[in-house]
N, C-alpha and C positions, 0 to 999 in steps of 0.2 A: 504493500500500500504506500511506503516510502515513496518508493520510485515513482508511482504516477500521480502521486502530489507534486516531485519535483518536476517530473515533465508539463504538467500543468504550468506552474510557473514558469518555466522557460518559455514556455507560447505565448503566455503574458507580454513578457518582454520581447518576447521573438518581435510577436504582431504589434508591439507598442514603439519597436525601434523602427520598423517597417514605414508605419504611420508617421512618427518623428522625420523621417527624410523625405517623404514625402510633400508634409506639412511646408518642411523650408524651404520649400523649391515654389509652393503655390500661391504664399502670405497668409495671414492674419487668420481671415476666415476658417478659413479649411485646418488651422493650427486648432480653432475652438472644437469645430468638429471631431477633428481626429482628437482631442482630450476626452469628448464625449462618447466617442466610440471607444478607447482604450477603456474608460470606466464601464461601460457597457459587457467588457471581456472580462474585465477585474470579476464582475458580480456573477460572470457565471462560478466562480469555484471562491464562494462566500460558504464560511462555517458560521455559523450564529448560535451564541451559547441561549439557555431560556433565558426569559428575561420579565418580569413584573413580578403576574399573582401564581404563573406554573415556576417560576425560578422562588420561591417563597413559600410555594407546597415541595418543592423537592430538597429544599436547604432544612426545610423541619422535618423529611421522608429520615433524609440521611442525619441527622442528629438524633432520631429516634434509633435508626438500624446500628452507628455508630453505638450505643451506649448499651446495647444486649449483643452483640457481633467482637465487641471486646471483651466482655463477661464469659467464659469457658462454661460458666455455669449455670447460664441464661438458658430456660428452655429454647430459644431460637439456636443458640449455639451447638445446644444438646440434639435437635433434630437435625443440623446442617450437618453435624458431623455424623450422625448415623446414615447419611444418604448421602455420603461423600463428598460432602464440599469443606472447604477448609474456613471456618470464618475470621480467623485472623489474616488472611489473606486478603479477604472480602473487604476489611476494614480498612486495610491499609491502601486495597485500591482505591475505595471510595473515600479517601480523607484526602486525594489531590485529585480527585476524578473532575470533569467538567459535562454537564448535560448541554445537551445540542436541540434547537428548534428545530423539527422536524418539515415546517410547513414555510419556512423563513431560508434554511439550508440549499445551498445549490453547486455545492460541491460535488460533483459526480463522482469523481475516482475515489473516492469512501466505500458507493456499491459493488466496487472491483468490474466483474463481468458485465453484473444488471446494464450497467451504463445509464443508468437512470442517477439523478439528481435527489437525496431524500425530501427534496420538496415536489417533485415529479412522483415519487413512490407515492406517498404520502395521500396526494391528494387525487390519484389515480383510483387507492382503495376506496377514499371517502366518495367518490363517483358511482361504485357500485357498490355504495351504502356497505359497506365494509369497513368504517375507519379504523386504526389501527393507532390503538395507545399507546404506544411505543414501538421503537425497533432499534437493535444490537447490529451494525454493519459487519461485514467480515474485520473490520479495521480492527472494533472494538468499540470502537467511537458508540455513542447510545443516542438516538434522538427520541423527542418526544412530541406526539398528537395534539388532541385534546380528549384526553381520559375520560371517560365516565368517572364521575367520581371525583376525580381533581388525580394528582399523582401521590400517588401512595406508597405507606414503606413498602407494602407488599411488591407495588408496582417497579418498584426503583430495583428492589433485591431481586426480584423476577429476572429483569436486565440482565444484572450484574451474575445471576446466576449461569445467562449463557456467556457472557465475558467469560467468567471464568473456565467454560468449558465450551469453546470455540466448536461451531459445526451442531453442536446441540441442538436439535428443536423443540417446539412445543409441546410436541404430541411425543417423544423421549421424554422431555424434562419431567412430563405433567405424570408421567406413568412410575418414573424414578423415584419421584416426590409423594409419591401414593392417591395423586389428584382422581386417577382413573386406572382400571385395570387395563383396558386395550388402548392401543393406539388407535386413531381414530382421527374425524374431524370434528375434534373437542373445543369449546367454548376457554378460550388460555387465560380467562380474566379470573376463571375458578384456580388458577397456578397462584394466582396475586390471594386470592382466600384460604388454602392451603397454609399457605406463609404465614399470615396472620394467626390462622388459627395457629398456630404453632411457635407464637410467641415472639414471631417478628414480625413487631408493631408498640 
């Protein structure tokens, strides 16, 4: 994922110097132009972390997970580590971690292959009334919807549980987790109630 972030950026600049010589050969005008077309290029590989009332539901998601996720002896800790996740792990990702707007985002090379943009993902579901509360990119990177609910520890640790185990889906995780016996096309928002009931929250 390194790498076509930075190729991204090189085409920034690639098409931004492009534009720049152009600019000085034609005057003034076409210098405005071409600023507003180079920012134009800029916004397609825009990350935007949350920000208001979802950045203020997930800063108190994660100071709630943070304070039973470092406790060994928290029933959250006590179930994560009977279904094999590490919770000291967990904490210390989420104590520098950053949440991403999922519908504000336009950085593509995050989805790897998708080639989709997660504000393109995003709002592609929400078209066939499908929104989607979140999503864990291959990167690791986390974006977020608009929840039912609002964003929740259940919701945050949900994420973070496929962070931690990269390739994991819903319908694994939810079965791992005890959510459901079959895999299936299971409802994943019962993953986020799971969790809670079980003491992270």
């Amino acid at each position: 994922m390194a790498a076509n972030f930075i190729a991204g950026g090189s085409l920034i600049a690639a098409e931004a110097a492009a534009i720049g010589v152009i600019s000085a050969s034609l005057g003034a005008g076409v210098l405005l132009a071409a600023r507003a077309a180079v920012g134009a290029i800029a916004n397609r590989f825009q990350q935007v972390e949350l920000s208001g009332e979802k950045r203020k539901q997930w800063d108190t998601a994660r100071f709630v997970l943070l304070s039973v996720l470092k406790n060994p002896k928290s029933k959250c800790s006590i179930f994560l580590k009977s279904k094999g996740f590490d919770p000291g792990a967990i904490a210390k990702d989420l104590e520098t971690q950053k949440p991403y707007d999922g519908f504000l985002s336009t950085n593509a090379e995050d989805f790897g292959a998708a080639g989709a943009s997660p504000k393109e993902f995003f709002e592609a579901y929400k078209q066939i009334n499908r929104p989607l509360d979140a999503a864990t990119a291959p990167s690791g990177n986390i974006y977020y919807g608009d929840p039912r609910g609002g964003i929740s520890a259940g919701l945050v640790l949900h994420e973070n549980l496929h962070r931690q185990m990269p390739g994991l889906s819903d319908n694994v995780l939810g079965k791992k987790l005890g959510t459901w016996r079959t895999q299936g096309n299971q409802d994943s928002s019962k993953i986020n109630k799971t969790l809670e009931k079980n003491g992270c929250k």
